[in-house]
N, C-alpha and C positions, 0 to 999 in steps of 0.2 A: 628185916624190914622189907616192906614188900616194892617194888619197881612203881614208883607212885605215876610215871606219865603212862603205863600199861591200863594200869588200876584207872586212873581218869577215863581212861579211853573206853573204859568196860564199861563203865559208871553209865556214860556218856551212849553207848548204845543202849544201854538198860533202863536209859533215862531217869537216873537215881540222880537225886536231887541234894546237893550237902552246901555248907557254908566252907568247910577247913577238912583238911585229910584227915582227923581224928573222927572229924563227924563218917566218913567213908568208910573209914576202915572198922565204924561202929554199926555201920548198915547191915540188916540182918540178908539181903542177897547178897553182898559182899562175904561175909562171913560163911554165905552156904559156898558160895562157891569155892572159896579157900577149904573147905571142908571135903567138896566133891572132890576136889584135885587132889589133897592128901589121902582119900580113901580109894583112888585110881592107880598112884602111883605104890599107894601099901598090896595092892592087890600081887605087884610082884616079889616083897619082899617076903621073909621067911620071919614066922609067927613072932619069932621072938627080937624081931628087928621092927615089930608096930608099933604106930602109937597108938597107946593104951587111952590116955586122958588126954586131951590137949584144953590149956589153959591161952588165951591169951593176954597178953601183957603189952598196955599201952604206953607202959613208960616207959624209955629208955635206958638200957643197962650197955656193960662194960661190951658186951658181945657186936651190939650195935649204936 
């Protein structure tokens, strides 16, 4: 789950516009940017430690 008062505040300078955090975390600049971030921080790991696919999942499970 992502840090939702961070995420607001990003929104909020990117002037993205939502009714509810489902609609946010459905916004396709949200979504790049959780993209850039995971393919910055893979740049240090080793091939077989990437993510290959990433799917995401708005429902909640046992994890979160």
């Amino acid at each position: 789950m992502p840090c939702f008062d961070s995420l607001e505040e990003y929104a909020k300078q990117l002037n993205i516009k939502y009714q509810d955090r489902l609609e946010l975390i459905k916004n396709s600049e949200i979504l790049k940017m959780f993209e850039q971030r995971i393919n910055a921080v893979q740049k240090e790991l080793a091939h077989f430690e990437q993510v290959k696919n990433l799917l995401y999942s708005l429902r909640p499970s046992v994890s979160n």
